[in-house]
C-alpha angles and dihedrals in degrees: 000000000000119000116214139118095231107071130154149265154346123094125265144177113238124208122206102217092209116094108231097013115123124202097245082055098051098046077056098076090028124018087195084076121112134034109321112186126192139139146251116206095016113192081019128110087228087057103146109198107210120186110194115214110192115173141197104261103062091273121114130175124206114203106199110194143185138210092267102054096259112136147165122192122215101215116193147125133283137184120208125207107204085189098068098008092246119162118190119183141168130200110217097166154015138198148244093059078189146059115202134186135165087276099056140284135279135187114284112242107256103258097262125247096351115089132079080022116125107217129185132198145176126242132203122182107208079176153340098287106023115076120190116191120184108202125224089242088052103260120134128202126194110210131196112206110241096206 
């Protein structure tokens, strides 16, 4: 499974955490701020929509999501330098911590590869809405921003 903090697309409300912080404000300060969607595998039946939720106060949440609805978020911390356009995550946990059916329920698989590991990437902002990363292990995303 692939292993980068820019991931693709659904659609989610963000919060900023900060009381009388807009987010205006906030992108401000860092434009990386706000719901960014975007895809791995597009035209394909393994097609996975992220939509990538980074907020104000250093937290971010990934929702990866298949063709048939089923999900798990990564949920971690990050840190942006504005100065080199640096972004440096890590994913520490995932939900749900469960599967359920109507037969019961049982525990989810652990996402693999992709907690407790410290990942970097570079952004670009062509504009105000279209976010491009380049991973350090070569792999580009190009976001849409949700909000």
């Amino acid at each position: 499974m692939y292993r980068t903090l820019i991931a693709a697309a659904a659609v989610a409300a963000m919060a900023l955490g900060t009381a009388n912080v807009s987010q205006a404000q906030a992108a401000q300060g860092n434009p990386m701020i706000g719901t960014w969607t975007s895809a791995l595998n597009p035209g394909t039946r393994a097609i996975i929509y992220v939509t990538l939720t980074i907020e104000p106060n250093g937290q971010l949440r990934e929702r990866l999501m298949n063709r048939q609805g089923v999900f798990y978020d990564l949920l971690g911390a990050y840190q942006f330098d504005r100065a080199t356009s640096t972004f440096d995550y890590v994913f520490t946990d995932y939900s749900p911590k469960q599967l359920c059916s109507p037969l019961g329920c049982q525990p989810a698989p652990v996402p693999p590869g992709q907690l407790n590991i410290p990942g970097r990437s570079l952004v670009t902002f062509p504009n105000p809405i279209f976010m491009v990363g380049r991973s350090t292990d070569g792999t580009v995303m190009n976001w849409l921003r949700a909000n």
